[in-house]
Backbone bond lengths (Angstrom), bond angles and torsions (degrees), N, CA, C in turn:
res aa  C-N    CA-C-N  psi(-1)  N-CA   C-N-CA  omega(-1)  CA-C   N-CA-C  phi
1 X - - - 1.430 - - 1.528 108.56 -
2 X 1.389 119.53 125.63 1.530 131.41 168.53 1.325 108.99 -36.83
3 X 1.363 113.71 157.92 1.731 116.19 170.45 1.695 97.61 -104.66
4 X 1.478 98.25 132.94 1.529 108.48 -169.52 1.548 86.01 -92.72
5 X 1.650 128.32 131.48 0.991 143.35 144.23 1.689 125.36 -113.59
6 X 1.584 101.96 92.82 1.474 103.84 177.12 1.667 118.07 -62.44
7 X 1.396 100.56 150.72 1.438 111.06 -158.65 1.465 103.33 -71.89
8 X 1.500 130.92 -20.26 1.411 144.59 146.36 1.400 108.42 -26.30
9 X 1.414 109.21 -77.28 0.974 118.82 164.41 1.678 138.72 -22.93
10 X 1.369 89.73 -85.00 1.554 107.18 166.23 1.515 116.32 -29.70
11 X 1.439 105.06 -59.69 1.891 107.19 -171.24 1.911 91.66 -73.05
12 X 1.402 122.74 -39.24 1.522 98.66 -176.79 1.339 96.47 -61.87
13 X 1.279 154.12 -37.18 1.772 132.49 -145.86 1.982 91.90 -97.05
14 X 1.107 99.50 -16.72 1.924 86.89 172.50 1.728 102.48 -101.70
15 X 1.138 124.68 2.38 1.601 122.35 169.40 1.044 94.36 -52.36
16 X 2.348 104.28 -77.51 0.889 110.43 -159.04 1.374 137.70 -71.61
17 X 1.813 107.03 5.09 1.301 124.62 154.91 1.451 119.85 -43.88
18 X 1.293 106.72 -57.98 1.261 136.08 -158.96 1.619 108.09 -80.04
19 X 1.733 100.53 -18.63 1.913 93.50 -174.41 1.389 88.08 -101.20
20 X 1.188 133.65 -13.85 1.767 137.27 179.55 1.877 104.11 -41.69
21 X 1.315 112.15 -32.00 1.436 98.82 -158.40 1.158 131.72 70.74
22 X 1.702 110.15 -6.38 1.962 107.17 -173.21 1.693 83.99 -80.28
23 X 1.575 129.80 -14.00 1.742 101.73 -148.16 2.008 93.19 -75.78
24 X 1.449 118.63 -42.35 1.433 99.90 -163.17 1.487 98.85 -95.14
25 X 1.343 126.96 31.88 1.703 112.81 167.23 1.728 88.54 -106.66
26 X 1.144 129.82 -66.69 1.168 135.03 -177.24 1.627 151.82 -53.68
27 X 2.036 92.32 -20.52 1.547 104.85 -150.29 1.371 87.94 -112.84
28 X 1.563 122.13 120.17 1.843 112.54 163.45 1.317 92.34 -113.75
29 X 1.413 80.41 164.49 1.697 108.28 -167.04 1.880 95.05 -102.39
30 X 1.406 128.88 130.05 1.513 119.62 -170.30 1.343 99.68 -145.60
31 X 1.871 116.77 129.89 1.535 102.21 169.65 1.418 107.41 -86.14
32 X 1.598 90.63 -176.58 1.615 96.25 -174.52 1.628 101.15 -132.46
33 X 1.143 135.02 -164.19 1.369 115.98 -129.90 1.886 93.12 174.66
34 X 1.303 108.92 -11.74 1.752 99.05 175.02 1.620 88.12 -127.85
35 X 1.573 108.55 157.44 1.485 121.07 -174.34 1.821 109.46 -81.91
36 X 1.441 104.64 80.25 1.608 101.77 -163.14 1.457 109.64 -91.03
37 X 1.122 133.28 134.07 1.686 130.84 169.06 1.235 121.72 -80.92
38 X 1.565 116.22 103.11 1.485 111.87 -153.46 1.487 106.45 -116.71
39 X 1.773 101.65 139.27 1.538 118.41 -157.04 1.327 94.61 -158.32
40 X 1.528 113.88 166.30 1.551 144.31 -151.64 1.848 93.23 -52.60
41 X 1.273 107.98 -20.46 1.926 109.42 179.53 1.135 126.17 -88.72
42 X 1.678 105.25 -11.22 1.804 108.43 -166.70 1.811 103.37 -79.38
43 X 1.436 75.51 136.51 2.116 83.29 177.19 2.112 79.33 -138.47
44 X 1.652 77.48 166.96 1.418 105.41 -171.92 1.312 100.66 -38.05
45 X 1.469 127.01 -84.01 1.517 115.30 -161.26 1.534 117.45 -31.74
46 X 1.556 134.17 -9.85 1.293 121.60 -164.07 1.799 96.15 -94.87
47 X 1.399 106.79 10.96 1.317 104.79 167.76 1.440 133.20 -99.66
48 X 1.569 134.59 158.42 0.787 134.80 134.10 1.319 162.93 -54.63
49 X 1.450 129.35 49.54 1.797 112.28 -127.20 1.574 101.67 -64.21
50 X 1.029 126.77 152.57 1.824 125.91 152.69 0.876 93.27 -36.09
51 X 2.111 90.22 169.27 1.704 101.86 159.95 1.814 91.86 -173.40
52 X 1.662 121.81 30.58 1.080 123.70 155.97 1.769 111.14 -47.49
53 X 1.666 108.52 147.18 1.548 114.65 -157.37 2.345 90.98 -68.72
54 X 1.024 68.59 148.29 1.818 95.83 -163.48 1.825 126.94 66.78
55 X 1.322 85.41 11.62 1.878 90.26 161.42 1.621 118.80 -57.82
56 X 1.304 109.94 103.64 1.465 106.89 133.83 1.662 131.97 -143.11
57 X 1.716 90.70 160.03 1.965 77.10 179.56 1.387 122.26 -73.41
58 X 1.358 106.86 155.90 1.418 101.33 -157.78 2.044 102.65 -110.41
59 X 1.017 117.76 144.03 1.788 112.87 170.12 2.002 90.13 -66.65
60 X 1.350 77.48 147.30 1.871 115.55 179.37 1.286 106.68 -78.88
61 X 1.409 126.93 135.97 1.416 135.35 -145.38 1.666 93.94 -108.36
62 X 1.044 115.11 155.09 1.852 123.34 161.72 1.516 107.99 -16.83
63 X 1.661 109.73 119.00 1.412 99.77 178.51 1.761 95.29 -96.71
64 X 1.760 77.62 -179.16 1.780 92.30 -178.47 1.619 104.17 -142.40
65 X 1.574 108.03 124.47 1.519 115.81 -163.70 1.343 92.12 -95.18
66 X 2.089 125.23 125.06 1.143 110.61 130.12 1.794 102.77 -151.18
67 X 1.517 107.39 -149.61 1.402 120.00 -172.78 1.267 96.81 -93.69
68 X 1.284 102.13 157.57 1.499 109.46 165.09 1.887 123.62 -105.87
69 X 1.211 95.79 -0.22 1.516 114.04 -179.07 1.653 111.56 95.83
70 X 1.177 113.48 -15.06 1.701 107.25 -165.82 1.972 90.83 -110.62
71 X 1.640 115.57 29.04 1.394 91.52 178.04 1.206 109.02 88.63
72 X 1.233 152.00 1.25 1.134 127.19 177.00 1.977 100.60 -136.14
73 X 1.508 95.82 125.84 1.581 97.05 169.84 1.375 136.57 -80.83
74 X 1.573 114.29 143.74 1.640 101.52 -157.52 1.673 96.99 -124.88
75 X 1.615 93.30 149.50 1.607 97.09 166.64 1.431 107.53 -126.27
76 X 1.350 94.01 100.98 2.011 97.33 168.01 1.389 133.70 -110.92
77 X 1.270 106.39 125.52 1.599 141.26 -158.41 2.311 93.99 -58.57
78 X 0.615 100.28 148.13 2.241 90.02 156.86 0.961 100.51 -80.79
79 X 1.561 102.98 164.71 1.121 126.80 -159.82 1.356 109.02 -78.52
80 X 1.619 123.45 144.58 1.986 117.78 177.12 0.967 107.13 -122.88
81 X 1.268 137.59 128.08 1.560 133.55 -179.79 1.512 103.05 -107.55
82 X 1.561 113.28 138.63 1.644 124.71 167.32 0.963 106.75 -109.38
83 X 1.912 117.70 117.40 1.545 110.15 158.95 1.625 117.70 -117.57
84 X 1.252 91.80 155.85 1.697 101.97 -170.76 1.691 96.37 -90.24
85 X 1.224 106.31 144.96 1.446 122.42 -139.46 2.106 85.27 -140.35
86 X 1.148 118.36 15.73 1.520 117.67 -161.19 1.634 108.81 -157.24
87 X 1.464 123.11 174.67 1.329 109.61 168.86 1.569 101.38 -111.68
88 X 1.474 120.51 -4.55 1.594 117.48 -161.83 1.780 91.43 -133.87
89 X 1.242 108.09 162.97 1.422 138.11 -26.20 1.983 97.57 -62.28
90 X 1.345 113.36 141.17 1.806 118.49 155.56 1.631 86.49 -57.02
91 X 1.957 75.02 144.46 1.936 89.54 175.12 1.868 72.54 -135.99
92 X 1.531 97.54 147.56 1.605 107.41 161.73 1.873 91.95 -114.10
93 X 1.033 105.37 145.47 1.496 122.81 -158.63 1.448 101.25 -122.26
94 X 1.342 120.59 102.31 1.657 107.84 158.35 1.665 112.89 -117.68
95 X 0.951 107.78 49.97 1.760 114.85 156.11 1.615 129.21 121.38
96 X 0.566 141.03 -173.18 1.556 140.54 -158.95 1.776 98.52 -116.93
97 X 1.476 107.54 162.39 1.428 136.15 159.26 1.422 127.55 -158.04
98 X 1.248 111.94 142.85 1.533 122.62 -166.16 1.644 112.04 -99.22
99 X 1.257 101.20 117.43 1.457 95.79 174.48 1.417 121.14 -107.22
100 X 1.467 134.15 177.58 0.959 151.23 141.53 1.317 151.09 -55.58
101 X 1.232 153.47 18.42 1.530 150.45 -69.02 1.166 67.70 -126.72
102 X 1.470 164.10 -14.01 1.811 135.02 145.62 1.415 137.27 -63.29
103 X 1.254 86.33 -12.03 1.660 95.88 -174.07 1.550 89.76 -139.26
104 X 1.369 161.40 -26.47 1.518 153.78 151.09 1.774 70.82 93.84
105 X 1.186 108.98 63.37 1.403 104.52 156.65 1.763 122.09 -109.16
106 X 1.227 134.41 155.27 1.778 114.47 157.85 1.715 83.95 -72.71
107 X 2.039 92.05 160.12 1.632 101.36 171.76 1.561 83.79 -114.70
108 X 1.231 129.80 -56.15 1.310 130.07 -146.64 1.693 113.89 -161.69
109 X 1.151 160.82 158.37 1.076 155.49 -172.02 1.791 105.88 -163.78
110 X 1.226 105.24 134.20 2.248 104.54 162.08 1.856 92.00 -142.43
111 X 1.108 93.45 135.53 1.179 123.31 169.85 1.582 123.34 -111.49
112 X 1.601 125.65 116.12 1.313 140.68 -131.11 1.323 91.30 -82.65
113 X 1.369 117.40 138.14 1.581 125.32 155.01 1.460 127.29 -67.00
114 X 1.157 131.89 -10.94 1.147 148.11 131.93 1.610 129.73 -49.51
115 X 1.564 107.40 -21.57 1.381 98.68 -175.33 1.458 118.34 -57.16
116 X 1.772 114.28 174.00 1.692 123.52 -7.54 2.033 96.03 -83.01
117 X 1.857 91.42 162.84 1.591 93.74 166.54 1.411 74.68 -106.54
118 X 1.161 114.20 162.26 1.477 139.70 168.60 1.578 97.40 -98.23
119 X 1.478 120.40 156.15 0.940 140.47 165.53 1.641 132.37 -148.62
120 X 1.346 108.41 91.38 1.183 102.17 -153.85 1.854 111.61 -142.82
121 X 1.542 102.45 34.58 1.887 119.06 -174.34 1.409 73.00 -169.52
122 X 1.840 69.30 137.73 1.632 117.76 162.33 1.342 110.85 -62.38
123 X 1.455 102.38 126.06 1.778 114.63 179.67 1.820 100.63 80.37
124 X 1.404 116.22 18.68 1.599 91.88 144.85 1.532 123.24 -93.82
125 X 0.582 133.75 175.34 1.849 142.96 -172.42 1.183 121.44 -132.02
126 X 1.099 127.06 165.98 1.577 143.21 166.41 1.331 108.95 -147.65
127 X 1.539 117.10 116.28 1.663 124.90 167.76 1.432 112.62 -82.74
128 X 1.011 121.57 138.86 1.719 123.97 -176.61 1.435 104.53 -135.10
129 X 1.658 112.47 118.59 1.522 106.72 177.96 2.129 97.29 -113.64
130 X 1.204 94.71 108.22 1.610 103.76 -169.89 1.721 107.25 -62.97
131 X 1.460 109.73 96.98 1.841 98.96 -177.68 1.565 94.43 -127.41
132 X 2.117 87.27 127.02 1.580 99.71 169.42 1.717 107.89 -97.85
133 X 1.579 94.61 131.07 1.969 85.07 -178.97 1.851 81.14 -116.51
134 X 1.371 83.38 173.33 1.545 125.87 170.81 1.489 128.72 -150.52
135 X 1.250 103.48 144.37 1.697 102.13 152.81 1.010 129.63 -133.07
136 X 1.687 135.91 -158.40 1.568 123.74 -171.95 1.808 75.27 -114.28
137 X 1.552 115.24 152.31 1.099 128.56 168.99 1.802 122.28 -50.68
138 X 1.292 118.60 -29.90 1.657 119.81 162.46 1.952 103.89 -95.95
């Protein structure tokens, strides 16, 4: 039998995610940089981090708990932008992941359907708006 998670539910257990205070002491937001296929097994090492000149990961900004209308509750981080500040090393970029730096855990990772952007001149950018969704299994 499925685990019923009402959507009540759901947004209260990422509120109180979100009123915890561990998400912006603990949680950075990091791209990645190899074309990884990511599923219920991926943990950090299956990443690549960037490392175009002025890369770094950045801590995850004030989240904001709500629905998205289709059932599923969301917790989204503000927005972090990375700009490359160099012409070397080119990074090809296919998407971001969130870590843990208390526990060196993965939290969550999406990787762009569009990938890779290349990044490889000073003053290009990447905006990243960090959103964890969920649903209840029915």
């Amino acid at each position: 039998m499925p685990d019923i998670f009402p959507l009540e539910g759901l947004k209260d257990v990422f509120q109180e995610l979100a009123d915890s205070g561990a998400i912006p002491a603990y949680w950075h937001v990091r791209l990645f940089k190899n074309n990884v296929s990511i599923g219920a097994s991926t943990v950090i090492g299956d990443f690549t981090e960037a490392d175009f000149s002025g890369y770094a990961n950045v801590v995850a900004g004030s989240p904001v708990v709500d629905t998205d209308g289709a059932g599923r509750g969301r917790l989204t981080c503000a927005a972090v932008t990375f700009t490359c500040t160099g012409a070397s090393p080119s990074n090809d970029i296919y998407g971001y992941y969130v870590t843990n730096s208390h526990t060196n855990k993965l939290v969550w990772a999406q990787a762009w359907p569009s990938a890779p952007v290349t990044i490889n001149t000073a003053g290009q950018f990447l905006t990243v708006v960090p959103r964890l969704t969920d649903k209840s299994e029915v």
